[in-house]
DRENLOBA-183390 format. One record per residue (C-alpha): residue number from 1; residue in one letter; x, y, z. Coordinates in steps of 0.1 Angstrom, whole numbers, plus 5000, padded with zeros to 4 digits. Layout:
<sites>
site num NUM&residu a&east X&north Y&up Z
...
</sites>
This chain:
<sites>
site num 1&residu x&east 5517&north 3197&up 5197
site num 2&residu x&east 5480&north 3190&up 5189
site num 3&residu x&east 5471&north 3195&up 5149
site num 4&residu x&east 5458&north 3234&up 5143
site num 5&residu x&east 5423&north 3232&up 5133
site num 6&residu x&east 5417&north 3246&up 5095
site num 7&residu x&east 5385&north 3273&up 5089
site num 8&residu x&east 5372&north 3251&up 5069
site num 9&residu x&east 5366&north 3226&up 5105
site num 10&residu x&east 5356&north 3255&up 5128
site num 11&residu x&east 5322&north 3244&up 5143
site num 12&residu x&east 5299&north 3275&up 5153
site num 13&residu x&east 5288&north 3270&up 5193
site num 14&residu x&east 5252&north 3261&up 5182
site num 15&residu x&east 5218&north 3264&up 5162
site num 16&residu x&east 5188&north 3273&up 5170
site num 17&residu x&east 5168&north 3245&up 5195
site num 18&residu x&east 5143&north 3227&up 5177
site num 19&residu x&east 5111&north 3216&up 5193
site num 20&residu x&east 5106&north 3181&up 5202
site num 21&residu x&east 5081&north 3156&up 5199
site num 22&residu x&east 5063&north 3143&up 5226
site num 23&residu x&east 5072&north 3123&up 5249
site num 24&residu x&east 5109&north 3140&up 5256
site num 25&residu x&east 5098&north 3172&up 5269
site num 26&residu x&east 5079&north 3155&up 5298
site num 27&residu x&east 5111&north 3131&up 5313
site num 28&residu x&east 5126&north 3152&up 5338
site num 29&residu x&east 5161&north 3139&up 5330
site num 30&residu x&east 5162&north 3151&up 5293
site num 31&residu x&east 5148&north 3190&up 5305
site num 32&residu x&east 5180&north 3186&up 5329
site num 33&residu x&east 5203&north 3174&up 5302
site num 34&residu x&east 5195&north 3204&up 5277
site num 35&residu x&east 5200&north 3225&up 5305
site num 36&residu x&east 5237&north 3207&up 5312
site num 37&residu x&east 5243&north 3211&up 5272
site num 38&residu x&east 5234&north 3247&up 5273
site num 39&residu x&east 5266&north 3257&up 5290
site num 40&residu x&east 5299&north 3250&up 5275
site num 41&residu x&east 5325&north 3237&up 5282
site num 42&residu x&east 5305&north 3207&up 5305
site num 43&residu x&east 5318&north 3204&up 5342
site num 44&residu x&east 5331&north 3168&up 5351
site num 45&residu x&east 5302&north 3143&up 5349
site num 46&residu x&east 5296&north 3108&up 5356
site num 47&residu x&east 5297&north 3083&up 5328
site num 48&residu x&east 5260&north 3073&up 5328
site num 49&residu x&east 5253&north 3110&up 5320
site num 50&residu x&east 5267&north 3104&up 5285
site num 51&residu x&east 5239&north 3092&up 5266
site num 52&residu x&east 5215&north 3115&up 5276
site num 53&residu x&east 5235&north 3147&up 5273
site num 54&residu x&east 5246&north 3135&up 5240
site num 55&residu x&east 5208&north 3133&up 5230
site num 56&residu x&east 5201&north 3163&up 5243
site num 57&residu x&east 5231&north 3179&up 5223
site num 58&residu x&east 5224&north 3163&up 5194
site num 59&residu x&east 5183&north 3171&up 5194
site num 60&residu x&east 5191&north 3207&up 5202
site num 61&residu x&east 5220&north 3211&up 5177
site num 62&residu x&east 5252&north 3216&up 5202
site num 63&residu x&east 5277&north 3208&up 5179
site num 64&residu x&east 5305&north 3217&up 5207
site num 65&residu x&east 5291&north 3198&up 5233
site num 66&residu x&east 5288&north 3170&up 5211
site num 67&residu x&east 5323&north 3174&up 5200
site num 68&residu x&east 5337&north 3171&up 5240
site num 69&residu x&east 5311&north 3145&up 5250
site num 70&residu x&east 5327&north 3124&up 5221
site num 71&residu x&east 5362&north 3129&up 5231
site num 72&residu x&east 5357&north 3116&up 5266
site num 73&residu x&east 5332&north 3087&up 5256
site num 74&residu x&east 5332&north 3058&up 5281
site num 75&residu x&east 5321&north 3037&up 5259
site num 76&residu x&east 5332&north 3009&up 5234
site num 77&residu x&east 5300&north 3016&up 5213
site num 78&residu x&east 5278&north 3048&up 5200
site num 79&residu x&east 5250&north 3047&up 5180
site num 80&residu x&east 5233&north 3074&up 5167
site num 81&residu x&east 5198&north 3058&up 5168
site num 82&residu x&east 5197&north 3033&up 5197
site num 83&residu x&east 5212&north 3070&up 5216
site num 84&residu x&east 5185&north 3097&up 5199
site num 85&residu x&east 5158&north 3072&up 5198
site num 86&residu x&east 5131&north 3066&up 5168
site num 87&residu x&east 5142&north 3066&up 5133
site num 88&residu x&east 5116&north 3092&up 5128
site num 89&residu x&east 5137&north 3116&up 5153
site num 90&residu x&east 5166&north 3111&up 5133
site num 91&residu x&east 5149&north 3121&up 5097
site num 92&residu x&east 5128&north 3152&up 5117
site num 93&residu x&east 5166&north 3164&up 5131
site num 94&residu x&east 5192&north 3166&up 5106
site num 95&residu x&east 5221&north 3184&up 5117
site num 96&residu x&east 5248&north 3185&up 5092
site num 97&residu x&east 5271&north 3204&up 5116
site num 98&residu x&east 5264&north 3175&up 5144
site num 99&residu x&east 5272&north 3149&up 5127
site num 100&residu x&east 5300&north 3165&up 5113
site num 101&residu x&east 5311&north 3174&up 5153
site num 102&residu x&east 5307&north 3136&up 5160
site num 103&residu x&east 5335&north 3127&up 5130
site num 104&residu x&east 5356&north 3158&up 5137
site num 105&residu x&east 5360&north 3146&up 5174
site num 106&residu x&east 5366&north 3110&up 5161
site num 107&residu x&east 5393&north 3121&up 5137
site num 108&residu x&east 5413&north 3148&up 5164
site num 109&residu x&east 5410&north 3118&up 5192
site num 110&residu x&east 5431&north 3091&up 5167
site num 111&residu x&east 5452&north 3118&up 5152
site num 112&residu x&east 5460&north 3126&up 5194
site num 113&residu x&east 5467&north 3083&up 5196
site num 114&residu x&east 5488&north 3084&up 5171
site num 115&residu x&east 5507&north 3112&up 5181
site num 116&residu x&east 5510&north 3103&up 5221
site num 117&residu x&east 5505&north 3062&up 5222
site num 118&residu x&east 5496&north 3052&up 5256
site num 119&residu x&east 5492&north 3087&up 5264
site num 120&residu x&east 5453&north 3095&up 5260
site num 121&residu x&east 5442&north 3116&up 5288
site num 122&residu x&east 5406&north 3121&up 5281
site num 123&residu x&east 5392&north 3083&up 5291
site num 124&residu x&east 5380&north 3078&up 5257
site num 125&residu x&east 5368&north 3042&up 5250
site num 126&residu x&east 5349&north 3045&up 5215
site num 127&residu x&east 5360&north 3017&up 5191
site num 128&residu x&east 5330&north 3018&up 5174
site num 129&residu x&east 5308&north 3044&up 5160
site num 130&residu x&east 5273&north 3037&up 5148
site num 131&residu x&east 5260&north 3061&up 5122
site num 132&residu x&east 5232&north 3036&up 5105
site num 133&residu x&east 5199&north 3050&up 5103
site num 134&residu x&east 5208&north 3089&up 5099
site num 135&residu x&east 5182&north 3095&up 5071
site num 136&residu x&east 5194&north 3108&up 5036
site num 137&residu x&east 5170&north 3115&up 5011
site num 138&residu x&east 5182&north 3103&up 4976
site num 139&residu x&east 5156&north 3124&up 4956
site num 140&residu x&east 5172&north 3159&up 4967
site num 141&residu x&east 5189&north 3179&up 5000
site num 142&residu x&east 5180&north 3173&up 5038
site num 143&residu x&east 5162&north 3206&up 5050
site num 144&residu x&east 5195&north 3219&up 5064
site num 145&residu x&east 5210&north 3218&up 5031
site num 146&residu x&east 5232&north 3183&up 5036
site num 147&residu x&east 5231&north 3167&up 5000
site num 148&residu x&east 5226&north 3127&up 5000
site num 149&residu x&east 5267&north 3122&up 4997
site num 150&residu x&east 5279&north 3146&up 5017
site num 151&residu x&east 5275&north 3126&up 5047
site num 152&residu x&east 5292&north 3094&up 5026
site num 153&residu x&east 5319&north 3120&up 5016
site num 154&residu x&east 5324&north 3132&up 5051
site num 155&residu x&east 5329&north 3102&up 5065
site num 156&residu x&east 5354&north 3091&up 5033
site num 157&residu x&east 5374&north 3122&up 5039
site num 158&residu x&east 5380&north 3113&up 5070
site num 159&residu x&east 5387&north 3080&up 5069
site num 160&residu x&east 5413&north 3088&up 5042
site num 161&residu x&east 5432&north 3115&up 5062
site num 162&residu x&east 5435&north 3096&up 5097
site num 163&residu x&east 5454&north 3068&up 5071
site num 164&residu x&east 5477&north 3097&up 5058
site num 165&residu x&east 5482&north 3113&up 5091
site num 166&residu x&east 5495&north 3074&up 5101
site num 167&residu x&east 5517&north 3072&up 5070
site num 168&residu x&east 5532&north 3107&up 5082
site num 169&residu x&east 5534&north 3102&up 5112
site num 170&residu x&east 5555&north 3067&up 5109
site num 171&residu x&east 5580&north 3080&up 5084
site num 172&residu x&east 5587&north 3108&up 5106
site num 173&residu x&east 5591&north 3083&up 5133
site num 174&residu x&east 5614&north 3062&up 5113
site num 175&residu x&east 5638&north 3090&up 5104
site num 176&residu x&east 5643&north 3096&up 5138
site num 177&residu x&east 5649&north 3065&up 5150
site num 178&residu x&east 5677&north 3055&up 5119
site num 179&residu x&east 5704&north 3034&up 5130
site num 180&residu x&east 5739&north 3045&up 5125
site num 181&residu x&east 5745&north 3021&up 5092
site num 182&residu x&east 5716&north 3040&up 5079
site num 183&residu x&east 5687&north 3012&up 5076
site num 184&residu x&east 5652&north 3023&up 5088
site num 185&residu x&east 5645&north 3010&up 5125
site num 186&residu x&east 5616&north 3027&up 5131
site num 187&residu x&east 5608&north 3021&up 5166
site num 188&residu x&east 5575&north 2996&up 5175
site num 189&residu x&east 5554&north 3024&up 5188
site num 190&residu x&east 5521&north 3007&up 5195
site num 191&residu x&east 5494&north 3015&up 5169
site num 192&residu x&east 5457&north 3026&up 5188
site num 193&residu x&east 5427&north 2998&up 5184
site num 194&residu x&east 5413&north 3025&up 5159
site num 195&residu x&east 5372&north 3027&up 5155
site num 196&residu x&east 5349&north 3014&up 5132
site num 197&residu x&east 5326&north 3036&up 5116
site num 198&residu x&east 5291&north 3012&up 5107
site num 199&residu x&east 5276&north 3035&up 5079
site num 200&residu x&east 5246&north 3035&up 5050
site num 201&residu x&east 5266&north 3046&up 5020
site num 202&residu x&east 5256&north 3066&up 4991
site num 203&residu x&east 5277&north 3070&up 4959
site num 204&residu x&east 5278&north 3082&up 4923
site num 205&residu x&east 5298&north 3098&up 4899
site num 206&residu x&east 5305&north 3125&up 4924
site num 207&residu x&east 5314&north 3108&up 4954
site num 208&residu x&east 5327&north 3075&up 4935
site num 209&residu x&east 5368&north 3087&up 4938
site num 210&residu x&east 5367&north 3097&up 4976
site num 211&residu x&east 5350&north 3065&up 4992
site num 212&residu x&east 5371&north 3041&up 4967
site num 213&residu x&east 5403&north 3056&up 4984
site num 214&residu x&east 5383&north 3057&up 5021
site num 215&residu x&east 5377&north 3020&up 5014
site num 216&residu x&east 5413&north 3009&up 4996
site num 217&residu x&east 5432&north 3028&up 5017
site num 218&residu x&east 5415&north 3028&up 5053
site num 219&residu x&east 5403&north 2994&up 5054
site num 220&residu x&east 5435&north 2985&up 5075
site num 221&residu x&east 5440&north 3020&up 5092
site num 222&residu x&east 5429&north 3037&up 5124
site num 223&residu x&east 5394&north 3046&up 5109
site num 224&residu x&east 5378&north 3020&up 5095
site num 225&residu x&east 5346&north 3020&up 5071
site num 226&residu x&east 5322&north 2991&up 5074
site num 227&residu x&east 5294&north 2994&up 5052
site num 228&residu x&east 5256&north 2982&up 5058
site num 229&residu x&east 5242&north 2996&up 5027
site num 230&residu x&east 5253&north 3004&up 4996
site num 231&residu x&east 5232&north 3026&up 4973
site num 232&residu x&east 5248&north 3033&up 4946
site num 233&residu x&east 5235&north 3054&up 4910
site num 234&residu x&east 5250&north 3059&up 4876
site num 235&residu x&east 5282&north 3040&up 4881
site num 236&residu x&east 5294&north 3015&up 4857
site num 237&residu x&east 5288&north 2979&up 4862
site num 238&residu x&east 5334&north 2979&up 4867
site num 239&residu x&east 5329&north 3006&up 4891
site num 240&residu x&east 5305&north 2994&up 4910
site num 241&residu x&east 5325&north 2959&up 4916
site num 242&residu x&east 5355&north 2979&up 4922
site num 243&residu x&east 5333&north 2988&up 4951
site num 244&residu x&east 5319&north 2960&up 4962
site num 245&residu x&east 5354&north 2943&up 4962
site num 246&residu x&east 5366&north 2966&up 4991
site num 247&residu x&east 5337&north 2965&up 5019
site num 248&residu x&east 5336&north 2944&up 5045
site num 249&residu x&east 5313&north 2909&up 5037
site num 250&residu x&east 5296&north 2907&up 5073
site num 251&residu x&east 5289&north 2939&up 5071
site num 252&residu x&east 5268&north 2946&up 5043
site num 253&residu x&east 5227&north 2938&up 5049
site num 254&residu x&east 5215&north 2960&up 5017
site num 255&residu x&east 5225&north 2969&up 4982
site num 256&residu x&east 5208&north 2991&up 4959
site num 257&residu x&east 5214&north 2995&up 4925
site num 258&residu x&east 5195&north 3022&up 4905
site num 259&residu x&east 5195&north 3043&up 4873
site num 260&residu x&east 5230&north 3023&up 4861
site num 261&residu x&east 5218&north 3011&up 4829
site num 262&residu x&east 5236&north 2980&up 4837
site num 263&residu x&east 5213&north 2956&up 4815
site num 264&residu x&east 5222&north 2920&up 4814
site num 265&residu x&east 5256&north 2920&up 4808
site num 266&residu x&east 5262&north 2941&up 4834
site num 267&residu x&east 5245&north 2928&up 4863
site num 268&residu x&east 5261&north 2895&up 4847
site num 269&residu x&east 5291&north 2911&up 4862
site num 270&residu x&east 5285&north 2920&up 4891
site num 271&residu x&east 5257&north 2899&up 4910
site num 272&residu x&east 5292&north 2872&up 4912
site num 273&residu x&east 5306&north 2897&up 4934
site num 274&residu x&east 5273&north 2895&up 4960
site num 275&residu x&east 5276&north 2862&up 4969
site num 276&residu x&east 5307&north 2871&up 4993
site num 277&residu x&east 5281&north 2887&up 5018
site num 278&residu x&east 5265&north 2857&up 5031
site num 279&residu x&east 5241&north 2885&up 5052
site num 280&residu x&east 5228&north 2903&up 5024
site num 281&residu x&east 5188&north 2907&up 5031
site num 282&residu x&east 5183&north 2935&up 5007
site num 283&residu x&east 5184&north 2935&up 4969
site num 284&residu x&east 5173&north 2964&up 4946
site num 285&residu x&east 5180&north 2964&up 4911
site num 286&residu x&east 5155&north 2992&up 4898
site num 287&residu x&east 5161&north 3008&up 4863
site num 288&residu x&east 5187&north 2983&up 4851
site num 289&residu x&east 5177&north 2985&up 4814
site num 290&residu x&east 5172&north 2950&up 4810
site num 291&residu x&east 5152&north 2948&up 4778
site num 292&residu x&east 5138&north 2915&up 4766
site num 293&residu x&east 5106&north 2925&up 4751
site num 294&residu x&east 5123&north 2910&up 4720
site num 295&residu x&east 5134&north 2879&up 4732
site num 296&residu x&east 5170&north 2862&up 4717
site num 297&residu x&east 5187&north 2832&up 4721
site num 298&residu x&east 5213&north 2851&up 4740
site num 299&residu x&east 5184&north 2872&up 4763
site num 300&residu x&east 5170&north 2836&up 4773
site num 301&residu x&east 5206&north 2827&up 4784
site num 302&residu x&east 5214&north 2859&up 4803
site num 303&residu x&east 5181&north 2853&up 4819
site num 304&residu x&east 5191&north 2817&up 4833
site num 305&residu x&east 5219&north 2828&up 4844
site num 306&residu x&east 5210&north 2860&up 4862
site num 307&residu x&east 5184&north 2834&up 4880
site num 308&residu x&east 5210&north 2814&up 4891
site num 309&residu x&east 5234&north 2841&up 4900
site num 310&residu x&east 5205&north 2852&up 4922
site num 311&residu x&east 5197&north 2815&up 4940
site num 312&residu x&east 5235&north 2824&up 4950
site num 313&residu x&east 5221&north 2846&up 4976
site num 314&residu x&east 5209&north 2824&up 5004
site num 315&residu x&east 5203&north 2855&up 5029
site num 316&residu x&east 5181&north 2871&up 5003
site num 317&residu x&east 5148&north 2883&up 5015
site num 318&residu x&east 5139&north 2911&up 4995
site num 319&residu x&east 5147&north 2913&up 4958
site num 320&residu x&east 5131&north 2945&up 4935
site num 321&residu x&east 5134&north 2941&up 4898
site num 322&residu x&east 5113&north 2977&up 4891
site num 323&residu x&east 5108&north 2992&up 4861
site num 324&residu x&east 5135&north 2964&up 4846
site num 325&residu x&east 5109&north 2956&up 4817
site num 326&residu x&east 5110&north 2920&up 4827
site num 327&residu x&east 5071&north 2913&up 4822
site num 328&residu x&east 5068&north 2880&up 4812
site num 329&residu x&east 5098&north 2868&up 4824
site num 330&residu x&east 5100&north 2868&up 4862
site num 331&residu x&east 5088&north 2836&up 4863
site num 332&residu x&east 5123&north 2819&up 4846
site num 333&residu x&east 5140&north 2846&up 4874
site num 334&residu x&east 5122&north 2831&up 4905
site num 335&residu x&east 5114&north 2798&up 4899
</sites>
């Protein structure tokens, strides 16, 4: 029996259109996709169709159609920007019910693998999902009222219940498939590929408990989060290794650390823990309290060895010390 959807999941039909920039109102293939996504439920389509009723659906806010075009996606791969095109698109047209669609439709098509292995009627081929590049903006709420890390929490929260929904369902399966002595012998139901979900994570004191668990507990489960950056604000310098400890090294590119009044002991702890992602490009250390207007013996060693800790990055293209009251001292840093 398929999982009964909560209230709380219920996706309205649509929102209003939005208007488009130009250059997609003029392609004769896009005016007949949003008339396609208009109706609901689609009719039977070729797989080619996908991407650009998906951008339609998206661009006009069809969470539903959205929702069946994931389900049956023919595809190994979607991406949110290489399908709705500039980045620009993405930051003029966020849709907190979309996205949410996209990771609803993601969670009911595992939860359905789980529950019928080998079974999976709808053709879907997704293994991995894409969602790098859907703006945020750290300094307050998107205009339809989606916070910073609710998309980071949305994402966590379901990466966390596909895992428990896997836990379930195996001890279910192994209590019915005891042997008569009474041992466990659960039977070796295949378990689905899963999908991967590439993501620009956001966290603080809020969102810190949910995406430790999505990363602990999911990092071997059906829904899988791979991070490519990390922001992260007002953690502890323990909390934010705790972190770094449990995403995936090829996957991380940037790392942003702000407003964690780490100082040098802290980022003493925790720029060790960088060097295990041999691609990191990005790194932003703004705000770190690191005072050494009053220079000490020990501030000239915790200088040395932040440089060195540094040259341990050999991927490292971009490195932002702001408003780190370092004047004076950059030159022991980069040299």
């Amino acid at each position: 029996m398929a999982p009964s959807r909560s209230r709380s999941t219920q996706i309205p039909p649509c929102i209003p259109k939005r208007q488009l920039p130009p250059g997609y109102s003029d392609s004769l293939l896009f005016l007949c996709a949003r008339r396609v996504v208009a109706h609901h439920p689609l009719p039977s389509l070729p797989a080619h169709l996908y991407p650009i009723l998906f951008q339609a659906a998206f661009l006009d806010g069809r969470p539903l159609v959205l929702r069946d075009l994931v389900a049956a996606w023919p595809f190994p791969v979607l991406n949110f920007q290489r399908l709705v095109g500039r980045r620009e698109l993405l930051r003029d047209h966020p849709c907190k019910l979309c996205v949410q669609a996209v990771i609803l439709a993601v969670v009911a098509q595992l939860r359905r693998q789980l529950e019928e292995p080998g079974h999976d009627a709808s053709g879907c081929r997704l293994r991995v999902l894409d969602v790098t590049g859907v703006p945020d903006d750290p300094a307050g709420r998107a205009p339809d009222g989606m916070s910073v890390w609710s998309g980071t929490v949305a994402l966590a929260k379901a990466c966390v219940e596909v895992s428990k929904h896997q836990r379930e369902f195996q001890r279910r399966g192994s209590k019915r498939h005891k042997g008569r002595s009474g041992a466990a012998t659960a039977a070796a139901a295949p378990q689905p590929p899963g999908v991967d979900v590439h993501a620009d994570l956001f966290v603080n004191g809020t969102s810190y408990g949910i995406l430790r668990d999505a990363l602990q507990t999911g990092a071997a489960g059906p829904l899988r989060l791979k991070c490519r950056e990390l922001q992260a604000e007002e953690l502890s310098a323990s909390g934010i290794v705790s972190l770094l400890e449990t995403l995936d090294p090829s996957c991380v590119r940037r790392v942003d650390l702000r407003f964690n009044n780490l100082g040098l002991t802290g980022l003493s702890v925790i720029l060790p823990h960088l060097s295990r992602f041999p691609e990191l490009r990005s790194l932003k250390l703004q705000y770190s309290n690191v005072d050494v207007r009053r220079p000490t013996p020990e501030s000239a060693i915790g200088i040395r060895c932040l440089a060195g800790q540094l040259g341990m990055l050999p991927s490292l293209r971009e490195l932002n010390l702001g408003s780190s009251r370092l004047s004076g001292n950059l030159r022991q840093i980069l040299w």
